[in-house]
C-alpha positions in Angstrom: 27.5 0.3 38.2 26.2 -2.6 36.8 27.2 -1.8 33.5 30.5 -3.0 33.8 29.1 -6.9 34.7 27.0 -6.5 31.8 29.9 -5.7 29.2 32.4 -8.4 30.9 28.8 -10.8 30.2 29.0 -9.3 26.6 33.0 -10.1 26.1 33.0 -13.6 27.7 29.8 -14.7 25.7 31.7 -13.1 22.3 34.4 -15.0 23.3 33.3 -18.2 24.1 31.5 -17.4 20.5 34.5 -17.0 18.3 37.2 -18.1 20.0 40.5 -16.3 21.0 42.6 -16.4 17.8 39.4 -14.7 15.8 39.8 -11.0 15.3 36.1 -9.1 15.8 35.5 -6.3 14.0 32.1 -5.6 15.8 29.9 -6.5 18.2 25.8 -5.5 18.1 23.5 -6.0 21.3 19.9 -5.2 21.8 19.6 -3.3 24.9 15.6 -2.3 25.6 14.2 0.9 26.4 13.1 -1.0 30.0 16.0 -2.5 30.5 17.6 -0.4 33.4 21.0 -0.4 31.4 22.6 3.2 31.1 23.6 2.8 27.5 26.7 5.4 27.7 28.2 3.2 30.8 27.9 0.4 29.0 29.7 1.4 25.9 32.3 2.6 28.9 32.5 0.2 30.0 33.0 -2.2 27.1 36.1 0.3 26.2 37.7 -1.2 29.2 36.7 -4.5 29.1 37.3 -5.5 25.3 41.3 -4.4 25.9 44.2 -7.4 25.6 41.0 -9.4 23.8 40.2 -10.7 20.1 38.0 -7.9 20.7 40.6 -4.8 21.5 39.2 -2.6 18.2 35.5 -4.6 18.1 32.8 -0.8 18.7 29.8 -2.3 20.9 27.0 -1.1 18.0 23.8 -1.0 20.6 20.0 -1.1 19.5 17.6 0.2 21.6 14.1 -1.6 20.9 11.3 0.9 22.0 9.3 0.0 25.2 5.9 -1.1 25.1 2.6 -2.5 27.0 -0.7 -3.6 26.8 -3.2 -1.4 28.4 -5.9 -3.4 30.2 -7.6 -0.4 30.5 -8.3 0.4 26.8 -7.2 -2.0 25.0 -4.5 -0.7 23.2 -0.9 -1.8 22.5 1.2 1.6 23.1 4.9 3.3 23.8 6.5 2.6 27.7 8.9 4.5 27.7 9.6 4.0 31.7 8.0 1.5 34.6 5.2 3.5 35.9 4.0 6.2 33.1 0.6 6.2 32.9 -0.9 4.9 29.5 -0.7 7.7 26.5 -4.3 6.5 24.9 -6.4 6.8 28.1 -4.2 7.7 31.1 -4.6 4.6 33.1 -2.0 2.5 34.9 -2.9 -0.7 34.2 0.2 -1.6 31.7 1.6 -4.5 31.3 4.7 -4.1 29.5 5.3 -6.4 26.3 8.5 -5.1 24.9 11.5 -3.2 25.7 13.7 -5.3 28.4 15.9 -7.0 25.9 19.5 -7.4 26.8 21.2 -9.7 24.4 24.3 -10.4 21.5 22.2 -9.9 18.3 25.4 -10.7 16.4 29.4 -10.7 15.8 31.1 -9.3 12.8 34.6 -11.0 11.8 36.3 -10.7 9.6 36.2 -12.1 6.1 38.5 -14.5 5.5 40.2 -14.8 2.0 39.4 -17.8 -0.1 42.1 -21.0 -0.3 43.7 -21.0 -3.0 43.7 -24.7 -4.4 47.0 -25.6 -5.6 
């Protein structure tokens, strides 16, 4: 289960991000429709790993961008939704896919710190 690398990637780049003493109250990732990430182990697996860390009560919020290719057959841009479908516009195979394998951090929600009060 590769999932759990990919959450421990997610916590130790959050991390390095904000620091230890920083509270997060949310963390949002981009995982694409062609990734090859099984979103529910993931979120799994983040339960375990964001324990003991600034993280501990952070929810891993996950957007799924749709797949999507290039059809050299007819032209078209249109929906992948796995490696190997055949095109939905003209049923070739010829698809080179142009969206959808995103894995990253999009952001890190902290919370907002109270205004100094000058004295």
């Amino acid at each position: 289960m590769h999932e759990v690398s990919i959450a421990e990637g997610i916590a130790s780049a959050v991390q390095d991000a904000v620091g230890e003493k920083t509270s997060v109250v949310s963390v949002r990732v981009a995982v694409g429709e062609l990734a090859g990430v099984d979103v529910e182990a993931l979120v799994f697996a983040w339960e375990s790993v964001r324990k003991g860390t600034c993280m501990q009560n952070a929810p891993l919020v996950v957007e799924r961008p749709e797949g999507r290719a290039w059809c050299m057959n007819c032209c078209r841009d249109v929906p992948l939704h796995r490696h190997g479908d055949p095109c939905p516009e003209c049923g070739g195979y010829q698809l080179l896919p142009t969206q959808g394998h995103e894995l990253q951090v999009l952001d890190v929600e902290v919370p907002d710190e109270p205004p100094e009060t000058g004295g």
